[in-house]
C-alpha positions as CSV (number, residue, x, y, z in Angstrom):
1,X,-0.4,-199.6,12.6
2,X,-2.9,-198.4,10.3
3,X,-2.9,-198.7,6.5
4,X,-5.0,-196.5,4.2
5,X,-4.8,-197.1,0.5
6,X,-6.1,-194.2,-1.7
7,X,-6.9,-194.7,-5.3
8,X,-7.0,-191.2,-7.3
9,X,-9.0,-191.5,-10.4
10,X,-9.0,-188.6,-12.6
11,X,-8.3,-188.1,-16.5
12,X,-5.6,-187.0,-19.2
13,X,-3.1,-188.1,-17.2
14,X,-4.0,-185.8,-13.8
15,X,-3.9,-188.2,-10.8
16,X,-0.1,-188.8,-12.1
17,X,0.0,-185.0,-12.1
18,X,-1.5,-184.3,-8.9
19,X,1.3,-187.0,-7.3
20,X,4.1,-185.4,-9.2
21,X,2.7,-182.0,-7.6
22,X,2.0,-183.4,-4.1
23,X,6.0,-184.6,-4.0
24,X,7.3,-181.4,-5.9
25,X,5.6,-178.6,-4.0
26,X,6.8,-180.7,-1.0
27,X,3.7,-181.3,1.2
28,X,3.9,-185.5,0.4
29,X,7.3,-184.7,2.7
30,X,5.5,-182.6,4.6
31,X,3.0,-185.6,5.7
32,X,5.6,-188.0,6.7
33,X,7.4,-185.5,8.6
34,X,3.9,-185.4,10.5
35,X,3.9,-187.5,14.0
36,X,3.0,-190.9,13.9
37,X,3.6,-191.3,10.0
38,X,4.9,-194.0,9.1
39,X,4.7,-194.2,5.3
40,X,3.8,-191.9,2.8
41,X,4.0,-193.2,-1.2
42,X,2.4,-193.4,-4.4
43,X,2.3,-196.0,-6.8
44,X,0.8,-196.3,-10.5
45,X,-1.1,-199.8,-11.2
46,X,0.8,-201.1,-14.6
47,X,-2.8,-201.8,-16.2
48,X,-4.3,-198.4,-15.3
49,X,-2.3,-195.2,-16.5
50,X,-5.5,-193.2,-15.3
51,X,-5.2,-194.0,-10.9
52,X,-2.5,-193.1,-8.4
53,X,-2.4,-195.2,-5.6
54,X,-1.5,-193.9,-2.0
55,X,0.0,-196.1,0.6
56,X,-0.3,-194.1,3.8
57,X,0.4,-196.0,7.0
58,X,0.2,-194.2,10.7
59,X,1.2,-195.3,14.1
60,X,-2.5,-195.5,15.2
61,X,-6.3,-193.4,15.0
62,X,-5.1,-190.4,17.1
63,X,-2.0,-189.7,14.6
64,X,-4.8,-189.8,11.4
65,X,-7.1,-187.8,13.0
66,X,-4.3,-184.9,13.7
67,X,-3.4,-185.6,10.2
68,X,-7.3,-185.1,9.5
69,X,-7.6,-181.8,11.8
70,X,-4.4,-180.2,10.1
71,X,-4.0,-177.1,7.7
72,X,-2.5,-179.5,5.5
73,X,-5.2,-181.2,4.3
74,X,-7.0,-178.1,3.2
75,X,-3.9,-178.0,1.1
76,X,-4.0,-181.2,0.0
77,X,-7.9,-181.2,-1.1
78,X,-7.2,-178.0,-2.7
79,X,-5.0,-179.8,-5.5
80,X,-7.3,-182.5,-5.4
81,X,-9.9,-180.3,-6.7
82,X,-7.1,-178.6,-9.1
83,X,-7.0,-181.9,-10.7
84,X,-10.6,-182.9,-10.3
85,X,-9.9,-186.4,-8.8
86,X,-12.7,-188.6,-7.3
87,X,-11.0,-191.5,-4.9
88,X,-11.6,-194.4,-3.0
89,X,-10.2,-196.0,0.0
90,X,-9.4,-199.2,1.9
91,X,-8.5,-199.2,5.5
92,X,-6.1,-202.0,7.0
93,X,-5.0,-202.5,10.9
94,X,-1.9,-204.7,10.8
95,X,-1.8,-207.5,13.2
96,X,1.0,-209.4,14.8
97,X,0.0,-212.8,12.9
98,X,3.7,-213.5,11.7
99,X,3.2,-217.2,10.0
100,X,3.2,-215.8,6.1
101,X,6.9,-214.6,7.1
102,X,8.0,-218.4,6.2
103,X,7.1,-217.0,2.5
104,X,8.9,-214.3,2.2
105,X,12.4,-214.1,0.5
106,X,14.6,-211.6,2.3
């Protein structure tokens, strides 16, 4: 599995508004309808009212890069240029190491 974390910056409240928009007009649903999506969500940080965090997780590189080569990302930089939002990223591939499991409460 890969992870990608997105963090939307923008102003006045618009990466909030650009999430809102991405679940309402219904293309976030439209992504994790998309093969080999495994999650799709956005997050706010508590100390930062001005970044939306995306948590987007896919089943491996060939199911991001359809995701890449799709007309929904035209639709999806479209808003991000509606809302004038600059991002960064981090990139995560999961691993089978299963030893922190003895700290989780389930």
């Amino acid at each position: 599995m890969i992870t990608v974390n997105l963090y939307y910056k923008g102003i006045n409240g618009n990466a909030r508004s650009f999430a809102e928009e991405m679940e309402a007009s219904g293309i976030a649903d439209a992504v994790r309808a998309e093969k080999g999506n495994l999650r799709y969500e956005y997050f706010q940080p508590i100390n930062d009212p001005e970044t939306i965090l995306l948590i987007d997780s896919w089943s491996d590189q060939g199911a991001i890069d359809l995701h890449h080569a799709s007309p929904m990302m035209q639709k999806i930089a479209e808003l991000r240029d509606k809302y004038d939002l600059h991002m960064t990223v981090e990139r995560f591939v999961s691993d089978e190491y299963k030893a922190d499991e003895k700290y989780l409460r389930k």
